[in-house]
C-alpha positions in Angstrom: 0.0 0.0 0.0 1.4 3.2 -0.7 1.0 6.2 1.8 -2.6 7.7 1.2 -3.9 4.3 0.8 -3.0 3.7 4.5 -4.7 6.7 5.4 -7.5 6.0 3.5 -7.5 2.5 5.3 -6.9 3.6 9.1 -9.1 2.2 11.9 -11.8 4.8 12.7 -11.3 6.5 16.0 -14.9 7.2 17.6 -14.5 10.5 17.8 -15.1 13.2 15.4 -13.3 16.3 13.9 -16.2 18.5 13.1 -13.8 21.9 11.7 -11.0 21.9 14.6 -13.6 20.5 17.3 -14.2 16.7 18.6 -17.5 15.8 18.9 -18.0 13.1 21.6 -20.9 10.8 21.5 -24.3 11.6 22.6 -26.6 10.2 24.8 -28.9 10.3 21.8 -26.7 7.9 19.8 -27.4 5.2 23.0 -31.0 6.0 22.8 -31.2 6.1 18.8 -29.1 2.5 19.0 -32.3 1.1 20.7 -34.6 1.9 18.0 -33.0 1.7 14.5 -32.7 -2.3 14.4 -33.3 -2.7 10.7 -31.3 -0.2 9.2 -28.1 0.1 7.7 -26.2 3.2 9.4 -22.8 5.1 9.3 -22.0 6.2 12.5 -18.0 7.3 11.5 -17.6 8.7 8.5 -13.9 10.0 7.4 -13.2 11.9 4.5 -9.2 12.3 2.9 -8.2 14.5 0.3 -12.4 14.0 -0.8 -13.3 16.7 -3.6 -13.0 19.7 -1.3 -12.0 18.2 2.0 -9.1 17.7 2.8 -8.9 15.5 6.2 -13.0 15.3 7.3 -14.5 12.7 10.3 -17.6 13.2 11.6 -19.9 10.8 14.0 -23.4 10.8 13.7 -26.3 8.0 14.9 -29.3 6.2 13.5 -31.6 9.0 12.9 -31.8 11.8 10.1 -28.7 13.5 8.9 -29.6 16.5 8.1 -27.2 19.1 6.2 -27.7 22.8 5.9 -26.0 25.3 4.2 -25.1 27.5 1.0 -24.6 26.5 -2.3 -21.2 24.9 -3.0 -20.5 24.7 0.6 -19.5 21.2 0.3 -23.0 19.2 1.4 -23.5 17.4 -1.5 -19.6 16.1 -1.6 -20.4 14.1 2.0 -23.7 12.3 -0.2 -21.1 11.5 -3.0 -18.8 9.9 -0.4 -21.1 7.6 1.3 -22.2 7.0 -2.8 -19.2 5.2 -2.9 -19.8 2.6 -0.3 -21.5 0.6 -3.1 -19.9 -1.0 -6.1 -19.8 2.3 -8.7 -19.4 5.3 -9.9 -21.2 7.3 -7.5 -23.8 9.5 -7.6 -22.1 12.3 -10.0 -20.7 9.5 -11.5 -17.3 10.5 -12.2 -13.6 10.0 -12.5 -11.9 8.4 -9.9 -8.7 10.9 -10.1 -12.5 13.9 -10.9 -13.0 13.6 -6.9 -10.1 14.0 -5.4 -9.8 17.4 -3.9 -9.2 20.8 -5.5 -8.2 24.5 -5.5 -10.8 26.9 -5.3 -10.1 27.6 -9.2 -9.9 24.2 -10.0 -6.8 22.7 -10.1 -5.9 19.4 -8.8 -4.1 19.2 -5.5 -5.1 15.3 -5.0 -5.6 12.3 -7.4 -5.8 10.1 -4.6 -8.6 9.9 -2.1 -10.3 8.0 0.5 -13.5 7.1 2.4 -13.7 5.5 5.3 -16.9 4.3 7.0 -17.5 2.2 10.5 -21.0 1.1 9.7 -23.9 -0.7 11.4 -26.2 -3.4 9.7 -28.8 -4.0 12.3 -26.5 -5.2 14.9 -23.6 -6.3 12.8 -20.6 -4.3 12.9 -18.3 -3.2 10.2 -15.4 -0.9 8.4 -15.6 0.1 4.8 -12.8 1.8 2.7 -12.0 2.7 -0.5 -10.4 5.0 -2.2 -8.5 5.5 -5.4 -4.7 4.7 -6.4 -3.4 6.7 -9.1 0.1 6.3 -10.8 0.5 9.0 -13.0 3.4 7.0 -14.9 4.3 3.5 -15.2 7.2 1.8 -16.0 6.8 0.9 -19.4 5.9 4.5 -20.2 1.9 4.3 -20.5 -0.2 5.9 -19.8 -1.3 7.0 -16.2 -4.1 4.7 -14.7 -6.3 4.6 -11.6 -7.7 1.9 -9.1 -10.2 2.2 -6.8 -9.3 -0.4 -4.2 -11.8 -1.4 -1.6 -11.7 -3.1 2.1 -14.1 -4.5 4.4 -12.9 -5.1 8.0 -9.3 -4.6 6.5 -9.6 -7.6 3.5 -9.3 -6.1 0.1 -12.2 -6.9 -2.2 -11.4 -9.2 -5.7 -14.1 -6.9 -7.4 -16.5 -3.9 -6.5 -20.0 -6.6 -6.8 -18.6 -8.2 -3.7 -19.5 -4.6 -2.3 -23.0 -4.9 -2.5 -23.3 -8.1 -0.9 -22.3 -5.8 2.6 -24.2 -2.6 2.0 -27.2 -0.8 0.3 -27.2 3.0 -0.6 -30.4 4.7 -2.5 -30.0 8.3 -3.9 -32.1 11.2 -5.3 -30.3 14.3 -6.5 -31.3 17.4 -8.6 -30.2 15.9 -12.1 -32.7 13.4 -11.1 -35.7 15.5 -11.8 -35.3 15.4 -15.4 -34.8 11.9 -15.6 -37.9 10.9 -17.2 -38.0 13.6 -20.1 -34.5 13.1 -20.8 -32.9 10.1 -22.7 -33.5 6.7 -22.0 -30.2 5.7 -21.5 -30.4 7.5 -18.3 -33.6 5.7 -17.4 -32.0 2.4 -17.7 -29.0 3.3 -15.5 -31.1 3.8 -13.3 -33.3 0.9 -13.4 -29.9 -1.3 -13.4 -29.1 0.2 -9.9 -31.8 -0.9 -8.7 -31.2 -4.1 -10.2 -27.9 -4.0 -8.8 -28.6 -3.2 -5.4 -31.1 -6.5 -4.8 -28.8 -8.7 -7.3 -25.1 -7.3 -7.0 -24.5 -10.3 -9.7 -26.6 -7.9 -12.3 -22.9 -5.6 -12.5 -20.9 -9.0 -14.1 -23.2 -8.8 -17.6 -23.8 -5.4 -17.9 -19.6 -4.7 -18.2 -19.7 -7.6 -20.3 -22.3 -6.5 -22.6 -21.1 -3.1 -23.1 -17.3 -4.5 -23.7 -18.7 -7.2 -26.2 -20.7 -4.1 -28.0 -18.0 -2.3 -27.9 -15.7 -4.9 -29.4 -18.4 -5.4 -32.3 -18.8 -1.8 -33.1 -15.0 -1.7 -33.6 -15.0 -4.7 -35.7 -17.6 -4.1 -38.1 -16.0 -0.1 -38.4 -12.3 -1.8 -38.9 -14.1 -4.1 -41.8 -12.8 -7.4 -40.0 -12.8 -10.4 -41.9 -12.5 -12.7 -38.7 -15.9 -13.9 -39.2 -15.4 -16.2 -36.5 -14.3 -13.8 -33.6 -17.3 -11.8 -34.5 -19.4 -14.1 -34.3 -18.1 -15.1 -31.0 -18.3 -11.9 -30.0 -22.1 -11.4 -31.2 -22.9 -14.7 -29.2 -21.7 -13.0 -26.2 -24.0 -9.9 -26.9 -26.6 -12.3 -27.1 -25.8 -14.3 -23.9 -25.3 -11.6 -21.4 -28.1 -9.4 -22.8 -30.7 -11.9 -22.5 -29.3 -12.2 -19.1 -29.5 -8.7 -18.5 -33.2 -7.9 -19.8 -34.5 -11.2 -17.4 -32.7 -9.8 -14.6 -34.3 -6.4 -15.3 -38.0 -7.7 -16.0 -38.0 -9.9 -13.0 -37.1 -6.9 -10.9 -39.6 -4.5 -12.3 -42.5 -7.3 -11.6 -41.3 -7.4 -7.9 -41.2 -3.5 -7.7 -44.5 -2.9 -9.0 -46.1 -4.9 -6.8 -44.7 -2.4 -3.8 -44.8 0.7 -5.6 -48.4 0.4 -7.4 -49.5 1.5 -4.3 -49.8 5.4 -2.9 -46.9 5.7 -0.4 -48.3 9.0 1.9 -48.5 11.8 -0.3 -47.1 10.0 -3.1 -48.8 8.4 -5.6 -48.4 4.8 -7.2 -46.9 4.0 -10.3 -47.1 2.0 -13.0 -43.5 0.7 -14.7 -42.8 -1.5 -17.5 -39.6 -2.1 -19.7 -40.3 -1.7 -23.5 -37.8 -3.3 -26.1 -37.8 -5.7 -28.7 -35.8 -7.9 -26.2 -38.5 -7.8 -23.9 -41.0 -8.6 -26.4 -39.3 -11.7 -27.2 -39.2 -12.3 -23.9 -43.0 -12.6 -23.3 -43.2 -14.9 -26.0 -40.3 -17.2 -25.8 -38.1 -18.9 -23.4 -34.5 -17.0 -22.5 -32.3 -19.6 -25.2 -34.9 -19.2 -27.9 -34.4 -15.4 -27.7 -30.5 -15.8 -27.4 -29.9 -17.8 -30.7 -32.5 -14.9 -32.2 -30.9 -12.3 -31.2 -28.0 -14.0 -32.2 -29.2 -14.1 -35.5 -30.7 -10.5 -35.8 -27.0 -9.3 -34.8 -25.6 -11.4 -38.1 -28.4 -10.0 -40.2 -28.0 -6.6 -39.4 -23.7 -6.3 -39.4 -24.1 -4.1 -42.9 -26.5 -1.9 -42.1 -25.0 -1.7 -38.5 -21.9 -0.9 -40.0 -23.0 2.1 -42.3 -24.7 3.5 -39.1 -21.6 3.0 -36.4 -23.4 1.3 -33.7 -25.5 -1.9 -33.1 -29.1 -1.1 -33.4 -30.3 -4.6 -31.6 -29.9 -5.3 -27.9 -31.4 -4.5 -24.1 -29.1 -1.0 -24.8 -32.3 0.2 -26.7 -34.9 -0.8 -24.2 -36.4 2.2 -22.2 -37.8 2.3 -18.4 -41.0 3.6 -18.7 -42.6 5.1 -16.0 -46.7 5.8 -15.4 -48.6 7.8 -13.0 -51.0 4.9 -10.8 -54.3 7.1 -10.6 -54.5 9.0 -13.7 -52.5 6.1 -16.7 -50.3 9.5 -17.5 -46.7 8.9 -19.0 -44.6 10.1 -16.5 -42.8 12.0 -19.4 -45.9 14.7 -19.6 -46.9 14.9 -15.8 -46.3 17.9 -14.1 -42.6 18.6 -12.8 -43.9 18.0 -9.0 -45.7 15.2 -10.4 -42.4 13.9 -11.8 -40.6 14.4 -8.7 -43.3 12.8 -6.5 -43.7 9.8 -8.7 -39.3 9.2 -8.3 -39.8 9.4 -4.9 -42.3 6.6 -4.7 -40.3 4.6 -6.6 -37.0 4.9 -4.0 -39.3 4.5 -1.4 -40.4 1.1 -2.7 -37.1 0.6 -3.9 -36.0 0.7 0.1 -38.7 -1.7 1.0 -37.4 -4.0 -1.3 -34.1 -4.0 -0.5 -35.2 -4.1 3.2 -36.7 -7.4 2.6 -33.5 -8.8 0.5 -31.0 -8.2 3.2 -33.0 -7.6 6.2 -31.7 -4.0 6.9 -33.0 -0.4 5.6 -30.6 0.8 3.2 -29.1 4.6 3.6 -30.4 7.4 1.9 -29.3 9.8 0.1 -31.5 13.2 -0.4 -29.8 16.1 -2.3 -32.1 19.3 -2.1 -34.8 16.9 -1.6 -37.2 20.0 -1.0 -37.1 21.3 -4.6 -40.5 20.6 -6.8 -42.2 19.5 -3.7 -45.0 21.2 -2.2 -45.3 21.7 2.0 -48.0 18.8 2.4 -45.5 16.0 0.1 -42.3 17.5 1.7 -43.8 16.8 5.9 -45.2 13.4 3.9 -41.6 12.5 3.0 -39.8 13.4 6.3 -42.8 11.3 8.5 -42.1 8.5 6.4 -38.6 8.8 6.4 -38.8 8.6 10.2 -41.6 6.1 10.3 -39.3 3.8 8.1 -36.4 3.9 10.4 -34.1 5.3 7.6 -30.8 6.7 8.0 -31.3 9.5 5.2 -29.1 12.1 4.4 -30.4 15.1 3.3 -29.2 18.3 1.8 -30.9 21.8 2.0 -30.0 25.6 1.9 -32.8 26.7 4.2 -32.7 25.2 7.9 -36.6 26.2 8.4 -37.6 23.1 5.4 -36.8 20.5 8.3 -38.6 21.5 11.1 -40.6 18.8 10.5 -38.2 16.3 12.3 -38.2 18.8 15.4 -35.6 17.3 16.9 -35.8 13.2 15.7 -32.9 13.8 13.2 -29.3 15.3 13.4 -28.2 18.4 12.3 -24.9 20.1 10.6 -24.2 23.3 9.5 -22.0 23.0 6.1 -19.9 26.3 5.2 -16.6 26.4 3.1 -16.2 22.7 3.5 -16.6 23.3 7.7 -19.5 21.4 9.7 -20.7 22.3 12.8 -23.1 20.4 14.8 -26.4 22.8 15.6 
């Protein structure tokens, strides 16, 4: 391990550094330990050379997390760091040597960063880190590379799926709200978190997939006359994308029979996943619709190859989303409707996962306030309580969360400074 890497893995101390104060624990955290059985909770959270903090701990308990503060103050950089303690990019999905901490202009002062989390799953204990290693040359002159490693209880992982065997981390965020007038790639990166999050196995196909599509593109572009390596590689599309669009139906028919319901103030929905996959897929069994697609991918490599990209595949599927009461395409509902239906959906998301691995995931609510009315917003924060969640959440106004009057925790975020209110 090089030297940030063992800072990034140190044991967590249970104390915090909230600016230059130590915050001891509470008798709140002893009373909060009593109640929050079937939740998934950080309760040390340390930040090194994170986006723009430099060395951060802070210790918190079961309940609410709530973060207040000016824009750019640093509030939604502690969200993107407990992102990472699932297999991913996290939820700006960038770069690993994008987050590691910067000038006030911009310019990097650290490739390499770390996270490091003492967590609670109902009563079992644990220590997550990760972080990334960056070389920025290597000894046969390539390029520069980086690594994000990852330990549990100090035993480096083989692979980032093993992650999400340990934890479960849900997330809404601002760039979310658009997410169902926007492009369906989006949708289904979406849809394949959830996925991930019940069936960390779901990560293995998907890379596969989009290497073998990759792979094909390239071949057909460089005219390859290997017609048996692309054929291989088509085989491949075929075999992990069928894998992939079961994997995705059979998760959509367990969420809509949670989230057809109205959860509070937020109504039901009605979700479906429409491709020509899928349609095969309601007609045939999984190795019938292999060897098709199969087939459609050799029928299709001229006309493929004058357009630069494989037009077959679970790639072109889309997430479709409707309201439960009124049959309206999310897509052409109102902006609060929008919002209000993608909360529903992570609610039920968190019940499902709930019932996987017996714990409440964390989560993660970035300006969660924005596009929803007063009733939907005291809706959200009573369920939110009510469900025993550890939830994160973000705002600029300290007034939005008197709701929680005093069932949740709360920081003060300034210039990358927290202090406990």
């Amino acid at each position: 391990m090089n030297e940030i890497s063992g800072q990034i893995f140190s044991p967590i101390i249970s104390k915090s550094v909230v600016g230059n104060r130590l915050l001891d624990e509470t008798p709140a955290m002893t009373e909060a330990s009593n109640v929050f059985k079937k939740q998934l909770s950080v309760t040390c959270l340390t930040l090194t050379n994170f986006r723009c903090y430099e060395q951060q701990r802070i210790v918190v308990d079961g309940r609410p997390v709530l973060l207040t503060g000016p824009n750019g103050a640093g509030k939604t950089n502690l969200l993107e760091a407990l992102s990472f303690l699932i297999p991913g990019r996290g939820l700006r999905r960038a770069k690993l040597r994008e987050v590691g901490r910067r000038s006030a202009k911009g310019r990097p002062l650290a490739f390499k960063w770390g996270v490091s989390a003492e967590l609670l799953a109902g009563d079992n204990k644990m220590e997550i880190g990760t972080g990334c290693e960056y070389t920025d040359t290597l000894d046969n002159g390539s390029r520069a590379r980086d690594k994000r490693v990852i330990k549990i209880n100090g035993t480096t992982l083989r692979n980032q799926a093993q992650l999400g065997q340990y934890t479960s981390v849900q997330w809404l965020t601002p760039q979310m709200d658009r997410l169902f007038i926007e492009s369906a790639s989006g949708r289904r990166r979406f849809l394949d978190q959830i996925v991930c999050g019940l069936d960390p196995g779901h990560a293995g196909p998907i890379a596969a997939y989009d290497h073998s599509v990759k792979n094909r593109n390239k071949l057909l572009q460089e005219g390859s006359s290997d017609a048996g390596w692309l054929s291989s590689v088509e085989g491949s599309i075929a075999r992990h994308g069928v894998a992939i669009a079961v994997r995705r139906l059979e998760t959509i028919e367990r969420l809509q029979a949670v989230c057809q319901y109205n959860n509070g103030s937020f109504p039901g929905s009605l979700i479906k996943m429409v491709g020509q996959i899928e349609d095969w897929l309601s007609e045939e069994p999984a190795l019938v619709v292999e060897d098709r697609l199969q087939s459609v991918l050799y029928d299709t490599r001229e006309s493929d190859t004058n357009s630069g990209y494989t037009s077959t595949g679970p790639h072109r599927s889309d997430f479709r989303v409707y309201h439960g009461e009124t049959g309206m395409e999310a897509a052409i509902c109102s902006t609060g409707e929008q919002k209000s239906l993608l909360v529903g959906i992570i609610l039920a998301v968190a019940k499902l996962q709930t019932e996987k691995k017996g714990f409440m995931p964390l989560l993660l609510l970035d300006e969660i306030a924005a596009h929803l009315d007063e009733s939907r917003r005291d809706s959200l924060f009573q369920l939110i309580i009510e469900m025993g969640a550890q939830a994160w959440i973000t705002g600029t106004e300290r007034e939005l969360f008197d709701r929680f009057s005093g069932r949740a925790q709360h920081f003060s975020v300034e210039n990358g400074e927290l202090i406990k209110i």
